[in-house]
C-alpha positions in Angstrom: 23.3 149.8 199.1 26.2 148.5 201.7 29.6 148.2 200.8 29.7 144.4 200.3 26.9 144.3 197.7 28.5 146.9 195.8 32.1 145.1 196.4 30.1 141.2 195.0 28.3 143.5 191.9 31.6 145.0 190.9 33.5 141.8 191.2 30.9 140.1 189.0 30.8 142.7 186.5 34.7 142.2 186.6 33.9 138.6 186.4 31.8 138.4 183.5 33.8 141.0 181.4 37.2 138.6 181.9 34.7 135.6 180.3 33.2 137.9 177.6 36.9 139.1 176.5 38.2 135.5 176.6 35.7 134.1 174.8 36.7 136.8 171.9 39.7 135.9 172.1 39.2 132.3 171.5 37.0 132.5 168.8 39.4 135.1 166.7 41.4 132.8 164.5 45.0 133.1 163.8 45.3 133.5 160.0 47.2 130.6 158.4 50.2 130.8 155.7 49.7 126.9 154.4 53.7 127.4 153.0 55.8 130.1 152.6 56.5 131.9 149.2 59.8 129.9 148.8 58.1 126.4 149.8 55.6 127.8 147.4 57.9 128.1 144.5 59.2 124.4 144.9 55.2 123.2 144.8 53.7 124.9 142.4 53.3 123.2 139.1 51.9 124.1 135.6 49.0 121.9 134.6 51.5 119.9 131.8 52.8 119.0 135.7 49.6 118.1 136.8 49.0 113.8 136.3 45.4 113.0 135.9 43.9 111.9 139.1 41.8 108.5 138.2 38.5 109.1 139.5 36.9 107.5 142.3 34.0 104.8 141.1 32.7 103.7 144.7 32.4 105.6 148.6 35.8 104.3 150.8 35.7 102.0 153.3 37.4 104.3 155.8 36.3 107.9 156.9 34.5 109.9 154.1 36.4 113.3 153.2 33.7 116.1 152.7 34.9 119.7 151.7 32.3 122.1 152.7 34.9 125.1 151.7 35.4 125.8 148.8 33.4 123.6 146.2 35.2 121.3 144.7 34.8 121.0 141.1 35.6 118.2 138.7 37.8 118.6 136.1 39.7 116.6 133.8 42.7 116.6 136.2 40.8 115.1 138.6 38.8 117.1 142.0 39.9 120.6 141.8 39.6 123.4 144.5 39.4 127.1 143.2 40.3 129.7 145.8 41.4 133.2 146.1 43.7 133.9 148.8 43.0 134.4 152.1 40.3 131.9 151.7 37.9 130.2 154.4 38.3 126.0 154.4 36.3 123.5 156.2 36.5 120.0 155.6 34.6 117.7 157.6 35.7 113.8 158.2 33.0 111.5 158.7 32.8 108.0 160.0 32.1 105.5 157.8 32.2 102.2 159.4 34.3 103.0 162.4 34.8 105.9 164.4 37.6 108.5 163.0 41.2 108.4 164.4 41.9 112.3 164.2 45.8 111.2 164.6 46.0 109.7 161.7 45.3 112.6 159.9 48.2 113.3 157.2 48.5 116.5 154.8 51.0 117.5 151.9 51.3 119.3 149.1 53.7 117.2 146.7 54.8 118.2 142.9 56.5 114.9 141.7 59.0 113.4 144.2 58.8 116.3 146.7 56.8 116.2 149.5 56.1 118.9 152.1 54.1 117.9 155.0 51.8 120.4 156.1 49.6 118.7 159.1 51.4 120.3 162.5 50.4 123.5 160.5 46.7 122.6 160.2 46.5 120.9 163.4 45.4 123.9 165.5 42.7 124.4 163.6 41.0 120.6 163.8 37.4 121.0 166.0 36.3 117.6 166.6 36.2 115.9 163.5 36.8 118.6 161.3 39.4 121.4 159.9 38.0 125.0 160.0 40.5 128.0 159.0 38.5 131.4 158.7 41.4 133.1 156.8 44.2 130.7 155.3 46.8 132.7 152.6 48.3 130.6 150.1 50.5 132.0 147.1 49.5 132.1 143.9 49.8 129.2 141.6 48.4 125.4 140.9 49.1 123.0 143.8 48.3 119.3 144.2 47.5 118.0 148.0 47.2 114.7 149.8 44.6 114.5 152.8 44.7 110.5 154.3 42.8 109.7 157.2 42.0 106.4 159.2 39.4 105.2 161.4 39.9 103.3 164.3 39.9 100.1 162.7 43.0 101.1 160.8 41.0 101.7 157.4 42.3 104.7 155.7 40.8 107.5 153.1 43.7 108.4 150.8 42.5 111.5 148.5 44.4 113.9 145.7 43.0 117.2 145.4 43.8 119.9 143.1 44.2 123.4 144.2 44.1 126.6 141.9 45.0 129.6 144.2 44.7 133.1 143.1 44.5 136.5 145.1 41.8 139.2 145.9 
């Protein structure tokens, strides 16, 4: 074999071991820390904290929330989310009568009047219309979210979801 083949086969096996590693790269997830152990302490309420959550009698207009990870059960506080930490989440948004405005996307956890916004931390992990976090740790305790999203019409999907975190 002459030089230049064997200069062209080690450049593409160069080549295609650059794309293989990157690809690795892309696909290993950063874990995330939803809030820290002291935003943590400020959130996390006792279920006498918890207000019941009236339940939903008809499908929204705007984009349809659907938690693939973890199942959501019903209790009587409303849609409740058990978890042990580091847990995986995906939660799909689907289009409903118009098609989803990703920027409108708003979450926080809240425990009476505060608030803590948590969406520039879930935004690097939005594909498409979705949220997917392989590995997110949250402290211990009972949490109550927000997730509101609107369509490009400007209808919007307000939702309360309860959240019982406990660890491995």
């Amino acid at each position: 074999m002459n030089l230049f083949c064997k200069i062209w086969i080690l450049m593409l096996v160069t080549l295609l071991m650059c794309c293989r590693t990157s690809a690795a790269q892309e696909s290993a997830q950063e874990e995330l820390l939803l809030f820290t152990p002291l935003e943590a302490d400020e959130l996390r309420q006792t279920k006498d904290d918890w207000d019941l959550i009236p339940h939903t009698r008809s499908l929204p207009d705007g984009p349809l929330i659907r938690i693939e990870f973890p199942q959501i059960k019903n209790s009587d506080y409303g849609p409740t989310i058990n978890i042990v930490s580091p847990a995986k989440i995906l939660i799909i948004f689907e289009e409903n009568h118009a098609p989803i405005n990703m920027d409108s996307l708003q979450i926080y956890a809240k425990k009476g009047w505060i608030k803590k916004s948590l969406t520039a931390r879930i935004k690097p992990y939005i594909e498409g219309n979705s949220i997917k976090v392989d590995k997110m740790k949250v402290p211990n305790g009972n949490f109550t979210f927000n997730i509101s999203i609107a369509d490009q019409a400007g209808t919007e999907t307000f939702t309360t979801y309860r959240m019982i975190v406990t660890k491995s």
